[in-house]
N, C-alpha and C positions, 0 to 999 in steps of 0.2 A: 198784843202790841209790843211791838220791840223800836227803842230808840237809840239810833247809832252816831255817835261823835267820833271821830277822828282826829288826830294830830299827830305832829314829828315831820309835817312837811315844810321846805323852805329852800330857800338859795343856796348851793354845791356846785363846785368842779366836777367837771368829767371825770369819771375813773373814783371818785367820793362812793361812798356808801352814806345809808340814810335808815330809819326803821321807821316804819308809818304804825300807827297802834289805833285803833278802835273797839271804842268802849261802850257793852251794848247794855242798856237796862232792861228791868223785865227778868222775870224766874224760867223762859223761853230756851232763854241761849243754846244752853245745851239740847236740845232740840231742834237749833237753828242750822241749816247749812249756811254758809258765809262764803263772801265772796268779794274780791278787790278789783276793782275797773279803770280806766285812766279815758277820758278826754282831752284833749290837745287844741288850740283853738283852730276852727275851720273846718276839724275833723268830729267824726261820728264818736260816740263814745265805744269803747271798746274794753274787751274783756283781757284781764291781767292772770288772776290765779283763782283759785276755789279749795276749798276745805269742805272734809263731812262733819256730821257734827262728833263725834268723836275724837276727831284732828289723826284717824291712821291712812286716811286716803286722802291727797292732793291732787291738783293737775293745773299744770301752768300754761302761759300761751308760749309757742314758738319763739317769738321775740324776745322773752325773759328766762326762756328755760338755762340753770346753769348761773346766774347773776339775782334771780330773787327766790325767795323763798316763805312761805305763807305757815302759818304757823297760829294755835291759838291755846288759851288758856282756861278751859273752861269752869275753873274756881274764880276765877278776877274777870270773870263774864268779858275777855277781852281775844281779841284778832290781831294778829302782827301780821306785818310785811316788811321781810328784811330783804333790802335794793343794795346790792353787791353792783362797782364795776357800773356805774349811772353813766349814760350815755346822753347827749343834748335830744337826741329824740325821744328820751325818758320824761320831758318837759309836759306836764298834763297837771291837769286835776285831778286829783286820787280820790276813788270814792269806795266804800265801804259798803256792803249790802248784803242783805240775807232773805232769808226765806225756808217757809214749815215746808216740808212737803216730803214726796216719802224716797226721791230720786239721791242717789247717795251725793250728786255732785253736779251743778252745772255751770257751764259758760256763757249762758244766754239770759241777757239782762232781763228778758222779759219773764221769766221762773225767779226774779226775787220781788218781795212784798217792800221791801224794807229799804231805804235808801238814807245815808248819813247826807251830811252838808257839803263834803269833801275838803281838801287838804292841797295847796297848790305845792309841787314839786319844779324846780325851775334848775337848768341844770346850764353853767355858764363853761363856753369852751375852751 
């Protein structure tokens, strides 16, 4: 069982930078692939970056490649997202999520077990 908290989201300008951090319990982690998501309201939820569990392979989405960057720490059993250059369509709920499994990396929220509470990001123009 892995349980994931999230924080560091909130209200920013455009062009702001921000770091989202989540913090997973459970002796798991490192075992865990992880993964950061965003929902926007009205919209489907959607896939942001991903990490293996090792943190030497990443892969981001199109819309953030170049402006965020995912990152984790696997002694402080923790996951970063650092949001370079925040855009008003950056506005979502940030969510956190992982999952065991033996796939080095994925983007599809239905391959994670594990989902935090999220993190609102509001990005004013």
């Amino acid at each position: 069982q892995v349980q994931l908290v999230e924080s560091g989201g909130g209200l920013v300008q455009a062009g702001a930078s921000l770091r989202l951090s989540c913090a997973a319990s459970g002796r798991t982690f490192g075992n865990a692939v992880m993964g950061w998501f965003r929902q926007a309201p009205g919209k489907e939820r959607e896939f942001v970056a991903t990490i293996s569990r090792s943190g030497g392979s990443t892969y981001s989405a199109d819309s953030v490649k170049g402006r965020f960057t995912i990152a984790r720490d696997n002694a402080k059993n923790t996951v970063y997202l650092q949001m370079n250059s925040l855009k008003p369509e950056d506005t979502a709920v940030y969510y956190c999520a992982a999952y065991i499994g033996r796939t080095l990396y994925s983007s599809r929220p239905y391959d994670y077990q594990y989902w935090g509470q999220g993190t609102q990001v509001t990005l004013s123009s």
